[in-house]
PQR file of N, CA, C, O and H, with PARSE charges and radii, in Angstrom:
ATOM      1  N   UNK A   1     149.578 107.248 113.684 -0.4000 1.5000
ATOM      2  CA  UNK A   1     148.355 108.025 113.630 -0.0000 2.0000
ATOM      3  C   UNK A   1     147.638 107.863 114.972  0.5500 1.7000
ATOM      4  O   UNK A   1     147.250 106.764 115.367 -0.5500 1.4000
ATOM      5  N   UNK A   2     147.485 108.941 115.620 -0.4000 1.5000
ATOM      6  CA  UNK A   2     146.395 108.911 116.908 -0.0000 2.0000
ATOM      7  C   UNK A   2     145.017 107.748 116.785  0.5500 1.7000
ATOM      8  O   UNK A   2     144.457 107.080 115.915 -0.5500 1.4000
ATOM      9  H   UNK A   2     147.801 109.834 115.299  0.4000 1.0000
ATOM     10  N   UNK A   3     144.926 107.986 118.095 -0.4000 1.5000
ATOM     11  CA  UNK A   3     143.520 107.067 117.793 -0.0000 2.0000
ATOM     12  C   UNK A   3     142.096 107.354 116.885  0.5500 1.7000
ATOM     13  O   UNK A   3     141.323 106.773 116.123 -0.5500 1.4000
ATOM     14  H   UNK A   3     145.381 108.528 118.801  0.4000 1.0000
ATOM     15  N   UNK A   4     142.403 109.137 117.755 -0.4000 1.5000
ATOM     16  CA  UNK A   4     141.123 110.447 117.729 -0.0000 2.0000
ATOM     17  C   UNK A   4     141.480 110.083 116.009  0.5500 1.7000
ATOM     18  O   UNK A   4     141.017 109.141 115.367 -0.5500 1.4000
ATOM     19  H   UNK A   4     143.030 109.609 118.375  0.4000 1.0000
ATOM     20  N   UNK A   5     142.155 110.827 115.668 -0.4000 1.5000
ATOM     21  CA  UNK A   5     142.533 110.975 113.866 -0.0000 2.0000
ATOM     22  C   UNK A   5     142.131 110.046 113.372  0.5500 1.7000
ATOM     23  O   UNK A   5     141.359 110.287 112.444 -0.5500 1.4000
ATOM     24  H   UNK A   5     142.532 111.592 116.190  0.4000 1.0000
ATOM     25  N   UNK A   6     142.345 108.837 113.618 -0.4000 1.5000
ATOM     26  CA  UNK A   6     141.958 107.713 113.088 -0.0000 2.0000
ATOM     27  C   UNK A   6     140.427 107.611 112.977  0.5500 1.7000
ATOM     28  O   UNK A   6     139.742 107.730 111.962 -0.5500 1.4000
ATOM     29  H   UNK A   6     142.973 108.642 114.372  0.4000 1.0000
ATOM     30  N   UNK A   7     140.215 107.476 113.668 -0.4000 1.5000
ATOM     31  CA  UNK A   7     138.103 107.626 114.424 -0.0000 2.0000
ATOM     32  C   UNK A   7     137.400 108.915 113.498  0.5500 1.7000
ATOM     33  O   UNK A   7     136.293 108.892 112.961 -0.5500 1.4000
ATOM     34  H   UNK A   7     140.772 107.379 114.493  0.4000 1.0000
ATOM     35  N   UNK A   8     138.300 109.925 113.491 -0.4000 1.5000
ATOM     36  CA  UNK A   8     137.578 111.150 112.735 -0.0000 2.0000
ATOM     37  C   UNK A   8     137.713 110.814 111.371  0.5500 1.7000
ATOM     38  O   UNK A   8     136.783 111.033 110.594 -0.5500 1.4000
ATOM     39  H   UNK A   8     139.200 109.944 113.928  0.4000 1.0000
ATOM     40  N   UNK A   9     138.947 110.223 110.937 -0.4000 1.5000
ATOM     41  CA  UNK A   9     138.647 109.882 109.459 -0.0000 2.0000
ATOM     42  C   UNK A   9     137.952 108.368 109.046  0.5500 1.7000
ATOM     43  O   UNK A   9     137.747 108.323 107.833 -0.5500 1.4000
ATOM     44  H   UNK A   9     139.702 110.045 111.568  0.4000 1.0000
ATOM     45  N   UNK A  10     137.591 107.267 109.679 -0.4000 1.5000
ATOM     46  CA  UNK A  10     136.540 106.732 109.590 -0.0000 2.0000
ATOM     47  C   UNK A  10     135.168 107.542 109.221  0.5500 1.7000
ATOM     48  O   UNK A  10     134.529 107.671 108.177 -0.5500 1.4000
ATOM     49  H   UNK A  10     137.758 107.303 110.665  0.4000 1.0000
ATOM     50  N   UNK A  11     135.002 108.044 110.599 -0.4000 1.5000
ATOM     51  CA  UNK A  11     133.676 108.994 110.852 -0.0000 2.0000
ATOM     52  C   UNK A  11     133.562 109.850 109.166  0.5500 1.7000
ATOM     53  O   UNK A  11     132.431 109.845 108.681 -0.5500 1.4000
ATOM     54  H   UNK A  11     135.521 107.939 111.448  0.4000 1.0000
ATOM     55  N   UNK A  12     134.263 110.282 108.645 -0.4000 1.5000
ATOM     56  CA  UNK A  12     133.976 111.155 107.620 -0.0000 2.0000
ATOM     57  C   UNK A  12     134.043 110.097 106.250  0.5500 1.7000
ATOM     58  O   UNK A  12     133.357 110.087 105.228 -0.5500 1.4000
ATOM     59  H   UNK A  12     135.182 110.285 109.039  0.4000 1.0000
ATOM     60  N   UNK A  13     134.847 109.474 106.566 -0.4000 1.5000
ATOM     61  CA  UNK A  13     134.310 108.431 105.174 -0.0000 2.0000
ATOM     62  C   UNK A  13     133.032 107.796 105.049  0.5500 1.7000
ATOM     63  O   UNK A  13     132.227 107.708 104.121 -0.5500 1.4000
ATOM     64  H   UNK A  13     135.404 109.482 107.396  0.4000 1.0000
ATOM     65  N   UNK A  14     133.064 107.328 106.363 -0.4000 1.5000
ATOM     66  CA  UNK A  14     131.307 106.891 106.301 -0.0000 2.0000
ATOM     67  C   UNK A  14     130.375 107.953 106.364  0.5500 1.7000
ATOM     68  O   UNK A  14     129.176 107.685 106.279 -0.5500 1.4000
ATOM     69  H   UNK A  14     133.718 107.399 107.116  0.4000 1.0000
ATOM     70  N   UNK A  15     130.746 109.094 106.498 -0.4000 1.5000
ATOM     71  CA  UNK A  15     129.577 110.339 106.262 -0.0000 2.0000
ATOM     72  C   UNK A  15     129.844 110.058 104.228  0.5500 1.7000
ATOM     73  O   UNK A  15     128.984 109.538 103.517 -0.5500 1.4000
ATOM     74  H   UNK A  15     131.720 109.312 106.567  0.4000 1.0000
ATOM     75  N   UNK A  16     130.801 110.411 103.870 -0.4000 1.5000
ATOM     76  CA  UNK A  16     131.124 110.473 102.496 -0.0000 2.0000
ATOM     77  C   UNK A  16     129.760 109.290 101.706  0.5500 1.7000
ATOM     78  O   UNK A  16     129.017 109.554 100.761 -0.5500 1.4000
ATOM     79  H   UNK A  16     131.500 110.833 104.447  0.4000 1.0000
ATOM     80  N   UNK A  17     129.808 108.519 102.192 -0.4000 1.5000
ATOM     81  CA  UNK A  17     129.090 107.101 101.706 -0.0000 2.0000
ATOM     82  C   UNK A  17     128.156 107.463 101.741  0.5500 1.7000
ATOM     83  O   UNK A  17     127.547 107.693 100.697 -0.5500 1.4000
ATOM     84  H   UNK A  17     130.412 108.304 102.960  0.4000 1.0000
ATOM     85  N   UNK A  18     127.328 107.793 103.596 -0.4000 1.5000
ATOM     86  CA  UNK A  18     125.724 108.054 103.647 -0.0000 2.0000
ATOM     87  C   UNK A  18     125.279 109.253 102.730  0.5500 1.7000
ATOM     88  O   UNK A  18     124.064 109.438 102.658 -0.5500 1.4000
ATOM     89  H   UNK A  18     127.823 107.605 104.445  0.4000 1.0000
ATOM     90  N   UNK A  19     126.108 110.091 102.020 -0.4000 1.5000
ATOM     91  CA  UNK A  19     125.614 111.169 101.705 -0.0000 2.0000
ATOM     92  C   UNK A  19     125.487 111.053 100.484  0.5500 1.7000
ATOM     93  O   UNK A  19     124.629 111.695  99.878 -0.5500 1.4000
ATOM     94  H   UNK A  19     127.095 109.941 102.079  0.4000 1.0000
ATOM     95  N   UNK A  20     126.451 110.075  99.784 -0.4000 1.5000
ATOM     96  CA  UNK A  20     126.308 109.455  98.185 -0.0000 2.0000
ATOM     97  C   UNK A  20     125.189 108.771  98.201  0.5500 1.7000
ATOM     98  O   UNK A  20     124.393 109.311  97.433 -0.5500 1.4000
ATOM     99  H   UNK A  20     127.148 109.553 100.276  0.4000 1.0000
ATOM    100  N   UNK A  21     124.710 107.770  98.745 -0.4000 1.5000
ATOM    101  CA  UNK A  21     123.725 107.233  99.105 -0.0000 2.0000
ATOM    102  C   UNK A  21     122.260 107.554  99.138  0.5500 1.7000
ATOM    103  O   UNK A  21     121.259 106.887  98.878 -0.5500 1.4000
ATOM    104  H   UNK A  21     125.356 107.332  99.369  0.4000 1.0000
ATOM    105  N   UNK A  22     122.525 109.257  99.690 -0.4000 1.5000
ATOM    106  CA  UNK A  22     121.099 109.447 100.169 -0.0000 2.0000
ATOM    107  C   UNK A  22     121.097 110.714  98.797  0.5500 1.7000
ATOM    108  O   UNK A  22     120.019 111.306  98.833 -0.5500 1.4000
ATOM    109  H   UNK A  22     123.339 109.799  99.901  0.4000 1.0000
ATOM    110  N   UNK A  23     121.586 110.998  98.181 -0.4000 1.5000
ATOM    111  CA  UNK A  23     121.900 111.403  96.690 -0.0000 2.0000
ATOM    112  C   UNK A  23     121.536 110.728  95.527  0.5500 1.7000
ATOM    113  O   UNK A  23     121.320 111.072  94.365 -0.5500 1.4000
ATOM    114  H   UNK A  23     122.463 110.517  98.151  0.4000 1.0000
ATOM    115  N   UNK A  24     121.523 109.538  96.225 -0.4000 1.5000
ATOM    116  CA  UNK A  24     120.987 108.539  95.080 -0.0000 2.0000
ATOM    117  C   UNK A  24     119.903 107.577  95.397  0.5500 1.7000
ATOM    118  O   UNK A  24     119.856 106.375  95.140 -0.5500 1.4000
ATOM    119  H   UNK A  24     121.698 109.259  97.169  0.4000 1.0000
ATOM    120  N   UNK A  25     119.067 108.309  95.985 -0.4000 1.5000
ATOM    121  CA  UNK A  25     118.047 107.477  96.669 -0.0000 2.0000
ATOM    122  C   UNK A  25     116.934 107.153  95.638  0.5500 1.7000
ATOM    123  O   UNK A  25     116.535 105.999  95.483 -0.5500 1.4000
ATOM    124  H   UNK A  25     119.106 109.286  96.194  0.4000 1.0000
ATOM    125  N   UNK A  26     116.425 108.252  94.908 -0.4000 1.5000
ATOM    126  CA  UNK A  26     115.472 108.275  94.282 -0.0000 2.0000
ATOM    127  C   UNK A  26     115.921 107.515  92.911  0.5500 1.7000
ATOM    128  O   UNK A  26     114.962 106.876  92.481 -0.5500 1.4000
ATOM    129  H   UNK A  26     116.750 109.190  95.034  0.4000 1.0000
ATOM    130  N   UNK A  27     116.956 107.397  92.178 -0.4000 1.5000
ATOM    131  CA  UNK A  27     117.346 106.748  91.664 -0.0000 2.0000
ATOM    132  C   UNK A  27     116.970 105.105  91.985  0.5500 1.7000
ATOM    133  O   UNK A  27     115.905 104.563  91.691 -0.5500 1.4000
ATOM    134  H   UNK A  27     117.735 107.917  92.528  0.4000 1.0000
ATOM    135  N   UNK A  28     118.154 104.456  92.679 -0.4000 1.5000
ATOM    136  CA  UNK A  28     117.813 103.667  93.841 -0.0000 2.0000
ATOM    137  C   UNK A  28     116.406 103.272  93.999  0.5500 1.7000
ATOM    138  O   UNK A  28     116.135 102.102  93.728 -0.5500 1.4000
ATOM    139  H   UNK A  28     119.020 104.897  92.918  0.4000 1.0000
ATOM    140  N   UNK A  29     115.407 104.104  94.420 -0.4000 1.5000
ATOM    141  CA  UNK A  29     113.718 103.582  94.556 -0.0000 2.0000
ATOM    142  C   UNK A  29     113.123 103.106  93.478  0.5500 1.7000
ATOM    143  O   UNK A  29     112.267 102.225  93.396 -0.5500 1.4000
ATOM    144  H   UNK A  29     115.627 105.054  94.640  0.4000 1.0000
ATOM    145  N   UNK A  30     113.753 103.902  92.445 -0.4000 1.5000
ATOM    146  CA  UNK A  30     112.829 103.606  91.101 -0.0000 2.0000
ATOM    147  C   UNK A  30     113.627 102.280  90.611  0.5500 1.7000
ATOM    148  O   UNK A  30     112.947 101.350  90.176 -0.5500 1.4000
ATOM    149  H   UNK A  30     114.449 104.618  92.511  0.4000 1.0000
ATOM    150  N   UNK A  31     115.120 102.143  90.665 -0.4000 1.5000
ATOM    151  CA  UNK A  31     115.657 100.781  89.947 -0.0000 2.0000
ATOM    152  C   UNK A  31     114.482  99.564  90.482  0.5500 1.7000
ATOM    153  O   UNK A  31     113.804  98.751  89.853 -0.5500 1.4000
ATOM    154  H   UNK A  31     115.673 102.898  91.018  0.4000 1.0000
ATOM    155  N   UNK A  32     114.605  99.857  91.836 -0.4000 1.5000
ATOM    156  CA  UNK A  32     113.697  98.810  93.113 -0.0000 2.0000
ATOM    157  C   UNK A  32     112.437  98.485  92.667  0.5500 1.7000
ATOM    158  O   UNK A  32     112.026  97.326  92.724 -0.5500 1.4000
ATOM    159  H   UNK A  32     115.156 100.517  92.347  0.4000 1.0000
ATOM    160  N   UNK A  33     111.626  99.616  92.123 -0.4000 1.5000
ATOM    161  CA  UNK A  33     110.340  99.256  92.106 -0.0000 2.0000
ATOM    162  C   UNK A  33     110.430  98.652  90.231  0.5500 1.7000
ATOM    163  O   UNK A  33     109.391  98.564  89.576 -0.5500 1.4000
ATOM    164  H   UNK A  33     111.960 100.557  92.077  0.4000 1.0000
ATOM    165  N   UNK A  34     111.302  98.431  89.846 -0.4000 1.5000
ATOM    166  CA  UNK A  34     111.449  97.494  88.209 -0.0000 2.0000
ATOM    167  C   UNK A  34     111.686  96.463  88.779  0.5500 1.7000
ATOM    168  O   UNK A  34     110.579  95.930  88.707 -0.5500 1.4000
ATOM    169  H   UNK A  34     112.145  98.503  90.378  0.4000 1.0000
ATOM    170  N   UNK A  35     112.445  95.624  89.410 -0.4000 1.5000
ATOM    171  CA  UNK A  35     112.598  94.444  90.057 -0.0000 2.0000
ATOM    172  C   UNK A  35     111.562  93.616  89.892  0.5500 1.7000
ATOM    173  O   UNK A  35     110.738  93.738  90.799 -0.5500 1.4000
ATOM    174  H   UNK A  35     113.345  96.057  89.468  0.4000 1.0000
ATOM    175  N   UNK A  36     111.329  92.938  89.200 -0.4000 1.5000
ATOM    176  CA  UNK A  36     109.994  91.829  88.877 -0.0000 2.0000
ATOM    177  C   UNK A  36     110.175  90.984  90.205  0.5500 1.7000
ATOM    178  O   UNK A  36     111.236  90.706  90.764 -0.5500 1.4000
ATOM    179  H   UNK A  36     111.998  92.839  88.464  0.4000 1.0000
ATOM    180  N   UNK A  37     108.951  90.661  90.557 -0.4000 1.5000
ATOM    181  CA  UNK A  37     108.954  89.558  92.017 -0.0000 2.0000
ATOM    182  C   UNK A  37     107.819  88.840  91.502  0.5500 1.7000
ATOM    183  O   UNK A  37     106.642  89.167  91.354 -0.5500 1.4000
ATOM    184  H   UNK A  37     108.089  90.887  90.103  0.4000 1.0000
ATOM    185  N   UNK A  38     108.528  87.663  91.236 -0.4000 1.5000
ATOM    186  CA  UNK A  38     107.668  86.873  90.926 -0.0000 2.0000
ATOM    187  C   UNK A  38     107.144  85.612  92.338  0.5500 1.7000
ATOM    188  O   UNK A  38     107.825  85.444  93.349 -0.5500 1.4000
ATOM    189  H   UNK A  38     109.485  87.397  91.356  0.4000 1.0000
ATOM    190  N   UNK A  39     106.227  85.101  92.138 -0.4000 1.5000
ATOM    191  CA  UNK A  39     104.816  84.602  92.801 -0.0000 2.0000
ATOM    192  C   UNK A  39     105.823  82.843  93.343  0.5500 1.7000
ATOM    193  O   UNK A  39     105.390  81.710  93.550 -0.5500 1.4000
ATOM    194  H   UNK A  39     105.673  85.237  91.316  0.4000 1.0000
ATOM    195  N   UNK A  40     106.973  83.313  93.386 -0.4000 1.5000
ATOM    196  CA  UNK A  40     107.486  81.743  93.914 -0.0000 2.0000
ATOM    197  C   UNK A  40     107.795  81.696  95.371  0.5500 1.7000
ATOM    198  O   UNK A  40     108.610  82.574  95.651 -0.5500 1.4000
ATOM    199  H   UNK A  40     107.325  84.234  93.218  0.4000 1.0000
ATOM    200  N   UNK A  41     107.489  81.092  96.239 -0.4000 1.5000
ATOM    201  CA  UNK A  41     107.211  81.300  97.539 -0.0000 2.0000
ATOM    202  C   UNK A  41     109.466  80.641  97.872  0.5500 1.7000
ATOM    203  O   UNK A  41     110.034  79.784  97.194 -0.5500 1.4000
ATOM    204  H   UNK A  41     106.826  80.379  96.013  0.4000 1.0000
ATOM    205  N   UNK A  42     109.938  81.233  98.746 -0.4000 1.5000
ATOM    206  CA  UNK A  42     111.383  81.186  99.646 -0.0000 2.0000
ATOM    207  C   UNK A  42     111.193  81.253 100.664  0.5500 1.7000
ATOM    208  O   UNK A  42     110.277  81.922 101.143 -0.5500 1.4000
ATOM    209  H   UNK A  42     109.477  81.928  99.297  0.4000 1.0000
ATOM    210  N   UNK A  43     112.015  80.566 101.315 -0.4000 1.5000
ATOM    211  CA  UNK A  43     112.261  80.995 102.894 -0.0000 2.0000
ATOM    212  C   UNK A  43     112.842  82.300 103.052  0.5500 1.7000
ATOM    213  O   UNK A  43     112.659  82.809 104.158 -0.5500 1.4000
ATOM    214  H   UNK A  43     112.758  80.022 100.926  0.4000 1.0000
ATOM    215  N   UNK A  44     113.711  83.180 101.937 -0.4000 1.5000
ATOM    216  CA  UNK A  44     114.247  84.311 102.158 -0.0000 2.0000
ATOM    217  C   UNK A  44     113.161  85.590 102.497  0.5500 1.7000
ATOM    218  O   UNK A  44     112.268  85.422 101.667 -0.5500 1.4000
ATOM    219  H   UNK A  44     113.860  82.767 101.039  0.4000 1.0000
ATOM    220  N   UNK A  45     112.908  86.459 103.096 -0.4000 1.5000
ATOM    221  CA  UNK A  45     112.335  87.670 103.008 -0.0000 2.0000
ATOM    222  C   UNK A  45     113.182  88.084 102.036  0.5500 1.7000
ATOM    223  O   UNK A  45     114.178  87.471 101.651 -0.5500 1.4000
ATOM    224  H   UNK A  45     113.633  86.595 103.771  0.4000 1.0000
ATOM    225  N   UNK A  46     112.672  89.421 101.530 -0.4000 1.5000
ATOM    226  CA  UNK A  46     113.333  90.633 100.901 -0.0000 2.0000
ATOM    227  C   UNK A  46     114.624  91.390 101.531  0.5500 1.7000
ATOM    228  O   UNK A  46     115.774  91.694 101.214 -0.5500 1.4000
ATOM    229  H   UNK A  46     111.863  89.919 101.843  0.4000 1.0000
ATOM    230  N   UNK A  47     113.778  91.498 102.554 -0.4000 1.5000
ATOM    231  CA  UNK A  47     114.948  92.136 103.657 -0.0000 2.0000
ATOM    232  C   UNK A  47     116.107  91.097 103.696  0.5500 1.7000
ATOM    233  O   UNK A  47     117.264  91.511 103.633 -0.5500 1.4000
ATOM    234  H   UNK A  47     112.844  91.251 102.812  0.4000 1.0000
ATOM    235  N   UNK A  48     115.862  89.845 103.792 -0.4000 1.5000
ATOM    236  CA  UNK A  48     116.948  88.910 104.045 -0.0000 2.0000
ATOM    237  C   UNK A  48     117.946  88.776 102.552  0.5500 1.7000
ATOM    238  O   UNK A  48     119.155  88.561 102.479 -0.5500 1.4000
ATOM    239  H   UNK A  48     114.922  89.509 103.843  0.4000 1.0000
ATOM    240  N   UNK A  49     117.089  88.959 101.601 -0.4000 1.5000
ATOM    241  CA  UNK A  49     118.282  89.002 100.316 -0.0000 2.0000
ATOM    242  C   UNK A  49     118.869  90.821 100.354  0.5500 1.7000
ATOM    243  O   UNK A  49     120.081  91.028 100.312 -0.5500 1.4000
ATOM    244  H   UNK A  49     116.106  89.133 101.660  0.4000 1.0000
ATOM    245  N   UNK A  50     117.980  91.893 100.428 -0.4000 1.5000
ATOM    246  CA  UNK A  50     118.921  92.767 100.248 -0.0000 2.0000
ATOM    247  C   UNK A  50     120.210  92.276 101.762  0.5500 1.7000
ATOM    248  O   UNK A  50     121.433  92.240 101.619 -0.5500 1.4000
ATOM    249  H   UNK A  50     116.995  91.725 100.463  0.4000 1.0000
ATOM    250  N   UNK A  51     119.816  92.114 102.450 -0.4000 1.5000
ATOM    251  CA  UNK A  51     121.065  91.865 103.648 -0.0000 2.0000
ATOM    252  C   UNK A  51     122.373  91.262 103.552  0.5500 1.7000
ATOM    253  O   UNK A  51     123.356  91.302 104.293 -0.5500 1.4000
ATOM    254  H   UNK A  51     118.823  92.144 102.566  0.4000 1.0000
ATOM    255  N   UNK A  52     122.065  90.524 102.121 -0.4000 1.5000
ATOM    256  CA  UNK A  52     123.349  89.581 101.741 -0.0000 2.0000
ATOM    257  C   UNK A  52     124.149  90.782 101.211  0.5500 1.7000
ATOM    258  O   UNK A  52     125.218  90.828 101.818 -0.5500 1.4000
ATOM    259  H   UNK A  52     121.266  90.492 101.519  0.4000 1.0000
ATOM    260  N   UNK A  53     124.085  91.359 100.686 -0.4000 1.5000
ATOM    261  CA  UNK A  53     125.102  92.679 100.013 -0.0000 2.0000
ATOM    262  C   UNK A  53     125.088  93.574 100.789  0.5500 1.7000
ATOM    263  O   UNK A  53     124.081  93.950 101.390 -0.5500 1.4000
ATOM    264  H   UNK A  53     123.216  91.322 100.192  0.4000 1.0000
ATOM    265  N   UNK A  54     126.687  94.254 100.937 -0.4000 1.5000
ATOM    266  CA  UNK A  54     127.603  94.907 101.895 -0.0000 2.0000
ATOM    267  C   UNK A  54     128.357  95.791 101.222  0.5500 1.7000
ATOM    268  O   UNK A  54     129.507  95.679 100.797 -0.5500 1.4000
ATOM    269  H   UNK A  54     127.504  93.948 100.449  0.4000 1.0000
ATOM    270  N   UNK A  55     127.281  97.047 101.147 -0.4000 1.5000
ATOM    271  CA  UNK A  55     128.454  98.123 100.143 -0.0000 2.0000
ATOM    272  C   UNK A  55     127.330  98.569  99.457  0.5500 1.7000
ATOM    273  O   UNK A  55     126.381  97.806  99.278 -0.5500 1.4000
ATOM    274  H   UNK A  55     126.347  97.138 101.492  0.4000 1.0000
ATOM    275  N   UNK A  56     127.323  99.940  98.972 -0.4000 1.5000
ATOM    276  CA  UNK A  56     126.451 100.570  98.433 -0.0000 2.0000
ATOM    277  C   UNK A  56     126.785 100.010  96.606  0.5500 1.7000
ATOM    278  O   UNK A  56     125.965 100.134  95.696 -0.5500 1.4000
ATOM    279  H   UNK A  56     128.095 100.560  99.117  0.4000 1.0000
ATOM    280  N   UNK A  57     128.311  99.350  96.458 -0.4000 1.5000
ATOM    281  CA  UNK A  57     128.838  99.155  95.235 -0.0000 2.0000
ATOM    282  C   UNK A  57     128.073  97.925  94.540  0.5500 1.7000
ATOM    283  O   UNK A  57     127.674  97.831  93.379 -0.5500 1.4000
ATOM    284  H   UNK A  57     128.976  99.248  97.197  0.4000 1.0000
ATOM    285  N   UNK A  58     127.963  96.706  95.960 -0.4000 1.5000
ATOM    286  CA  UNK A  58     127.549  95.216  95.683 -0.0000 2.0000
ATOM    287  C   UNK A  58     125.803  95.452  95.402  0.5500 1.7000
ATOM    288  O   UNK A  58     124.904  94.742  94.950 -0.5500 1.4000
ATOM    289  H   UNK A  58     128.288  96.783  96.903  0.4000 1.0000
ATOM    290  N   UNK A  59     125.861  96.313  95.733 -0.4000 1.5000
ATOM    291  CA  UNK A  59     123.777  96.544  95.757 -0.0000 2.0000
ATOM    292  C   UNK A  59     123.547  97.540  94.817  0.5500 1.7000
ATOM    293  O   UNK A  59     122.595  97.236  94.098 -0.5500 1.4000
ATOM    294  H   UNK A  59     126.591  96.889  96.101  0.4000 1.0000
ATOM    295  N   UNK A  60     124.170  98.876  94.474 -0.4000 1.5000
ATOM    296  CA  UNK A  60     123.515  98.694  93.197 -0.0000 2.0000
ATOM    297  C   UNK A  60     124.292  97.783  91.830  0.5500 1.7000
ATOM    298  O   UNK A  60     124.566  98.404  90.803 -0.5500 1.4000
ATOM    299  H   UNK A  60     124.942  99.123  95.059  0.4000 1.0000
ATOM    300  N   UNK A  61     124.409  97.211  91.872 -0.4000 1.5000
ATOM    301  CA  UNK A  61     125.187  96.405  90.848 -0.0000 2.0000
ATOM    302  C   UNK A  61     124.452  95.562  90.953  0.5500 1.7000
ATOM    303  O   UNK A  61     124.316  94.935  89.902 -0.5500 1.4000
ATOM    304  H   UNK A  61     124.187  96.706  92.707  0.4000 1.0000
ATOM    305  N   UNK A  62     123.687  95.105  92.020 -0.4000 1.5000
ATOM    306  CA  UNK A  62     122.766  94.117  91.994 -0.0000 2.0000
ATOM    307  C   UNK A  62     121.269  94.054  91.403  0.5500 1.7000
ATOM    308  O   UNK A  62     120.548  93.285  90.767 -0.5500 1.4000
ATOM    309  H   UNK A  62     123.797  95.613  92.874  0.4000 1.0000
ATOM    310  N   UNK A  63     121.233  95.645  92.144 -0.4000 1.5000
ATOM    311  CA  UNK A  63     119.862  96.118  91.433 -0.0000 2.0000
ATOM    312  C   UNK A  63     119.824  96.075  90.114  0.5500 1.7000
ATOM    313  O   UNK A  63     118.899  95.413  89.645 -0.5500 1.4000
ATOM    314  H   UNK A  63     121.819  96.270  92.661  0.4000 1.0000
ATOM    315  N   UNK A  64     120.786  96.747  89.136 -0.4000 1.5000
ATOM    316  CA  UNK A  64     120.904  96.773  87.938 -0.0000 2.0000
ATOM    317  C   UNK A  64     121.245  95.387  87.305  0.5500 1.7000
ATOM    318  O   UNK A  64     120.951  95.200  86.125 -0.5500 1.4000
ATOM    319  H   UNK A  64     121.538  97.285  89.518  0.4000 1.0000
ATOM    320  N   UNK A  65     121.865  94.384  88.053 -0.4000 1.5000
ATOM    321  CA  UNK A  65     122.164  93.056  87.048 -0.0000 2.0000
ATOM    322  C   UNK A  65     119.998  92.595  87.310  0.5500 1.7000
ATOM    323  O   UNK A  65     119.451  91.884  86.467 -0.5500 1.4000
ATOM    324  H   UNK A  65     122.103  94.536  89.012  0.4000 1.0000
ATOM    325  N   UNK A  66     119.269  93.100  88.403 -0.4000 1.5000
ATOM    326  CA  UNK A  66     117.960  92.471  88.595 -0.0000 2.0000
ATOM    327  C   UNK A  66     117.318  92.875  87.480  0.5500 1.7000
ATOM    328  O   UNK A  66     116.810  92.018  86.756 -0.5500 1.4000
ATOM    329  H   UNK A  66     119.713  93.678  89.088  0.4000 1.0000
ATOM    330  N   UNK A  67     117.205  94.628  87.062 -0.4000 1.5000
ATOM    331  CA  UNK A  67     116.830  95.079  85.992 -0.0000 2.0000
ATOM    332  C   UNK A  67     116.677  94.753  84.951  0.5500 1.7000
ATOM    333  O   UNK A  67     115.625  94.759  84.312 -0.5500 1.4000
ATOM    334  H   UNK A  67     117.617  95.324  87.650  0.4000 1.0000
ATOM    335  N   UNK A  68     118.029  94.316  84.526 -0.4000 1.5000
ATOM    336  CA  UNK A  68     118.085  94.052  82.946 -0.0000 2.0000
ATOM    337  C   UNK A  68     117.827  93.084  82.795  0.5500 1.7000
ATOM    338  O   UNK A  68     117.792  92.624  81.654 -0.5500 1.4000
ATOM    339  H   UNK A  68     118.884  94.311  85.045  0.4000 1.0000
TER
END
């Protein structure tokens, strides 16, 4: 497989992803804003725990195990 070919079908899988993604955003916002945060002080930010998950698969699965 060429390099180009190779690079273009990356390029379109990761379009495939951002576009599932941004399809499911509003979804997504609302799981987020159920997330109870409770008043216990971490060294983690928010930003620093969503950062641990890699994949649109590992995060919402996460959101939803936070939910329930």
């Amino acid at each position: 497989m060429e390099m180009r070919t190779t690079i273009t079908t990356l390029v379109k899988q990761e379009q495939e992803r951002i576009d599932t993604l941004d399809t499911k955003e509003e979804s997504l916002s609302e799981m987020w804003k159920q997330i109870p945060f409770f008043a216990v002080e971490t060294n983690e930010s928010k930003t620093e725990k969503i950062q641990l998950l890699h994949g649109l698969g590992p995060i919402t699965n996460k959101i939803k195990e936070m939910v329930m």
